[in-house]
Steps between C-alpha positions, in 0.01 A plus 500: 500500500139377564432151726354254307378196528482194218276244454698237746524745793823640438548844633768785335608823523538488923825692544701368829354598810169578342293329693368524803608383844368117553415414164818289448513230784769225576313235350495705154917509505675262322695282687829595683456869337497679784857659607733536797403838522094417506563194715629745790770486759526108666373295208689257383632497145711138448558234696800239414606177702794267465456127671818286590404166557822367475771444704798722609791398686837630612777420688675844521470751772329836399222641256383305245245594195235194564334545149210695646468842305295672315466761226257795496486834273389772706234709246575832670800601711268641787363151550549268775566139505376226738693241633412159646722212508476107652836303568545195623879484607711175714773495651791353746550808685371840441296639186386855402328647209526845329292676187706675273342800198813364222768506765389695737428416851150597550242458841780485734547588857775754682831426514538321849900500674579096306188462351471492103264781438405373131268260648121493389418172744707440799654224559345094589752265685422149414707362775608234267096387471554300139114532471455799575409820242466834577204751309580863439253705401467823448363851280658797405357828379782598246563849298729473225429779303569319151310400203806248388510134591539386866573216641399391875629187627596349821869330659520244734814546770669216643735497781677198593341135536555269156202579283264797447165379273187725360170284502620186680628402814923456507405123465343499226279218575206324372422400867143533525569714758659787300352686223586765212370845473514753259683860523325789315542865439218713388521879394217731421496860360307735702372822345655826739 
Protein backbone atom coordinates (compact mmCIF):
# COMPACT_ATOMS: atom_id res chain seq x y z
CA UNK A 1 0.00 0.00 0.00
CA UNK A 2 1.33 3.51 -0.91
CA UNK A 3 1.65 6.49 2.07
CA UNK A 4 -0.47 9.13 1.41
CA UNK A 5 -1.25 12.09 2.60
CA UNK A 6 -4.87 14.15 2.42
CA UNK A 7 -5.59 17.51 2.32
CA UNK A 8 -5.75 17.95 6.40
CA UNK A 9 -2.36 16.26 7.01
CA UNK A 10 -3.44 12.91 7.63
CA UNK A 11 -0.92 10.30 6.83
CA UNK A 12 -1.87 6.33 5.69
CA UNK A 13 -0.54 3.35 4.64
CA UNK A 14 2.54 3.36 7.57
CA UNK A 15 2.53 -0.30 8.57
CA UNK A 16 3.65 -0.72 12.47
CA UNK A 17 7.12 -0.16 13.06
CA UNK A 18 7.58 1.68 9.82
CA UNK A 19 9.07 4.44 10.84
CA UNK A 20 12.07 5.40 11.88
CA UNK A 21 13.74 5.58 15.27
CA UNK A 22 12.81 9.16 16.99
CA UNK A 23 10.11 10.19 14.89
CA UNK A 24 7.42 9.26 17.48
CA UNK A 25 8.26 11.13 20.82
CA UNK A 26 6.45 11.04 24.30
CA UNK A 27 4.73 14.14 23.80
CA UNK A 28 3.06 12.62 20.47
CA UNK A 29 1.49 9.50 22.75
CA UNK A 30 -1.76 9.72 23.91
CA UNK A 31 -2.13 9.85 27.35
CA UNK A 32 -1.54 6.89 29.79
CA UNK A 33 -0.84 4.64 26.48
CA UNK A 34 2.25 3.59 27.26
CA UNK A 35 2.45 -0.06 29.02
CA UNK A 36 4.01 -1.86 31.96
CA UNK A 37 6.21 -3.42 29.70
CA UNK A 38 7.47 0.12 27.96
CA UNK A 39 7.39 1.83 31.34
CA UNK A 40 10.34 -0.63 32.51
CA UNK A 41 11.22 -2.38 35.70
CA UNK A 42 10.50 0.16 39.04
CA UNK A 43 7.72 2.33 37.65
CA UNK A 44 4.88 2.52 39.30
CA UNK A 45 1.58 1.40 37.82
CA UNK A 46 -1.43 2.27 40.65
CA UNK A 47 -1.43 3.74 43.67
CA UNK A 48 -4.56 3.24 46.22
CA UNK A 49 -4.98 4.75 49.85
CA UNK A 50 -7.55 4.14 52.54
CA UNK A 51 -7.87 7.07 55.43
CA UNK A 52 -9.47 6.22 58.93
CA UNK A 53 -10.28 9.22 60.61
CA UNK A 54 -12.40 7.74 62.95
CA UNK A 55 -12.15 6.22 66.03
CA UNK A 56 -11.40 2.59 67.12
CA UNK A 57 -11.60 1.23 70.45
CA UNK A 58 -11.43 -2.07 72.29
CA UNK A 59 -11.45 -3.48 75.43
CA UNK A 60 -10.30 -7.08 74.63
CA UNK A 61 -6.84 -8.42 74.78
CA UNK A 62 -5.32 -9.48 71.34
CA UNK A 63 -5.42 -8.50 67.51
CA UNK A 64 -7.90 -6.46 66.35
CA UNK A 65 -8.80 -5.37 62.52
CA UNK A 66 -8.75 -1.32 63.16
CA UNK A 67 -10.61 -0.58 59.79
CA UNK A 68 -7.38 0.31 58.03
CA UNK A 69 -7.09 -1.87 54.75
CA UNK A 70 -6.88 -1.61 51.50
CA UNK A 71 -7.60 -3.26 48.17
CA UNK A 72 -5.24 -3.47 45.17
CA UNK A 73 -5.32 -5.74 41.83
CA UNK A 74 -1.95 -6.65 41.01
CA UNK A 75 -1.85 -6.24 36.80
CA UNK A 76 0.80 -8.95 36.44
CA UNK A 77 1.74 -11.73 38.85
CA UNK A 78 5.58 -10.84 38.59
CA UNK A 79 4.81 -7.45 40.09
CA UNK A 80 5.62 -6.10 43.36
CA UNK A 81 3.64 -4.15 45.75
CA UNK A 82 4.65 -1.26 48.07
CA UNK A 83 3.65 -0.87 51.39
CA UNK A 84 3.47 2.16 53.70
CA UNK A 85 1.26 2.47 56.57
CA UNK A 86 0.61 5.39 59.56
CA UNK A 87 -1.15 4.28 62.92
CA UNK A 88 -1.86 6.07 65.62
CA UNK A 89 -2.60 3.45 68.47
CA UNK A 90 -3.36 4.20 72.77
CA UNK A 91 -3.29 2.30 75.24
CA UNK A 92 -3.25 1.27 79.20
CA UNK A 93 -0.50 -1.09 78.93
CA UNK A 94 1.21 -2.47 75.96
CA UNK A 95 0.25 -2.06 72.11
CA UNK A 96 1.67 -3.66 68.91
CA UNK A 97 0.81 -3.55 65.33
CA UNK A 98 1.06 -6.15 62.50
CA UNK A 99 0.30 -5.97 58.42
CA UNK A 100 -1.42 -8.78 57.16
CA UNK A 101 -1.68 -9.79 52.75
CA UNK A 102 -5.76 -11.31 53.48
CA UNK A 103 -4.72 -13.19 56.58
CA UNK A 104 -1.48 -13.58 56.38
CA UNK A 105 1.13 -12.30 58.64
CA UNK A 106 3.37 -10.37 56.50
CA UNK A 107 6.84 -8.01 57.44
CA UNK A 108 7.48 -9.85 60.53
CA UNK A 109 10.50 -10.61 62.53
CA UNK A 110 12.07 -14.26 63.79
CA UNK A 111 10.50 -16.19 66.11
CA UNK A 112 12.20 -15.08 69.49
CA UNK A 113 11.96 -17.95 72.78
CA UNK A 114 8.17 -15.89 74.23
CA UNK A 115 8.06 -13.41 71.79
CA UNK A 116 5.05 -13.34 69.19
CA UNK A 117 6.87 -13.54 65.95
CA UNK A 118 3.76 -12.16 63.81
CA UNK A 119 4.66 -8.76 64.79
CA UNK A 120 5.25 -5.98 62.06
CA UNK A 121 5.88 -3.04 64.94
CA UNK A 122 7.10 -4.01 68.28
CA UNK A 123 5.60 -3.24 71.03
CA UNK A 124 4.92 0.68 72.97
CA UNK A 125 4.22 0.51 76.82
CA UNK A 126 2.14 3.42 77.79
CA UNK A 127 2.79 2.96 81.41
CA UNK A 128 -0.74 3.85 82.01
CA UNK A 129 0.07 7.57 80.24
CA UNK A 130 -3.93 8.34 79.38
CA UNK A 131 -2.46 10.95 76.90
CA UNK A 132 -0.25 9.30 75.47
CA UNK A 133 -0.33 7.67 71.58
CA UNK A 134 2.03 5.71 70.03
CA UNK A 135 2.94 6.09 65.82
CA UNK A 136 3.92 3.02 63.87
CA UNK A 137 5.13 3.40 60.76
CA UNK A 138 6.44 1.44 58.47
CA UNK A 139 6.98 -0.04 54.40
CA UNK A 140 7.06 -3.25 53.03
CA UNK A 141 8.29 -4.48 49.68
CA UNK A 142 5.67 -7.34 49.10
CA UNK A 143 5.56 -10.26 46.25
CA UNK A 144 2.38 -11.90 45.93
CA UNK A 145 2.49 -13.36 42.77
CA UNK A 146 -1.38 -12.82 41.97
CA UNK A 147 -3.43 -10.90 39.61
CA UNK A 148 -6.74 -11.50 41.98
CA UNK A 149 -7.86 -9.05 44.63
CA UNK A 150 -5.72 -8.39 47.77
CA UNK A 151 -6.30 -6.94 50.62
CA UNK A 152 -3.51 -5.27 53.02
CA UNK A 153 -4.57 -4.04 56.26
CA UNK A 154 -3.18 -3.56 59.62
CA UNK A 155 -4.24 -5.05 63.59
CA UNK A 156 -3.75 -3.35 66.58
CA UNK A 157 -2.66 -5.84 69.75
CA UNK A 158 -3.61 -5.09 73.14
CA UNK A 159 -2.37 -6.65 76.21
CA UNK A 160 -3.81 -5.87 79.43
CA UNK A 161 -4.69 -2.22 80.80
CA UNK A 162 -8.70 -1.23 80.23
CA UNK A 163 -8.83 0.32 76.79
CA UNK A 164 -6.86 0.02 73.52
CA UNK A 165 -7.89 3.18 70.92
CA UNK A 166 -6.65 3.90 67.08
CA UNK A 167 -6.38 7.78 66.47
CA UNK A 168 -6.98 9.11 70.00
CA UNK A 169 -5.53 8.99 73.21
CA UNK A 170 -7.36 6.19 75.82
CA UNK A 171 -9.10 9.41 77.16
CA UNK A 172 -10.61 10.44 74.58
CA UNK A 173 -10.53 14.01 75.40
CA UNK A 174 -11.22 17.29 73.95
CA UNK A 175 -8.54 18.73 76.37
CA UNK A 176 -6.77 21.14 74.38
CA UNK A 177 -4.00 19.31 75.20
CA UNK A 178 -4.78 16.10 73.24
CA UNK A 179 -5.44 15.80 69.66
CA UNK A 180 -6.73 13.23 66.86
CA UNK A 181 -4.74 11.84 64.07
CA UNK A 182 -5.44 9.91 61.24
CA UNK A 183 -4.23 6.14 60.40
CA UNK A 184 -3.56 5.38 56.69
CA UNK A 185 -2.42 2.58 54.52
CA UNK A 186 -1.14 3.16 51.09
CA UNK A 187 -0.20 0.39 48.44
CA UNK A 188 1.43 0.87 45.12
CA UNK A 189 2.11 -1.60 42.23
CA UNK A 190 5.60 -1.67 41.14
CA UNK A 191 6.47 -2.98 37.68
CA UNK A 192 9.30 -6.21 38.23
Amino acid sequence: MAITINGTGTLTGVSVGGLPDGIVDTDMLAAKAATAPKLGNGAILQVVQTVKTDVFSTTSNGFHDIGVNVAITPSSSSNKILIHYDCNVSGHDLSMVRLLRDSTSIGIGDAGDANMQRITQGGQYQGGNDDKVAVYSGSFLDSPSSTSSITYKLQAYKYGGTTLRVNTPVNNSNASYTGRGISTITVMEVAA
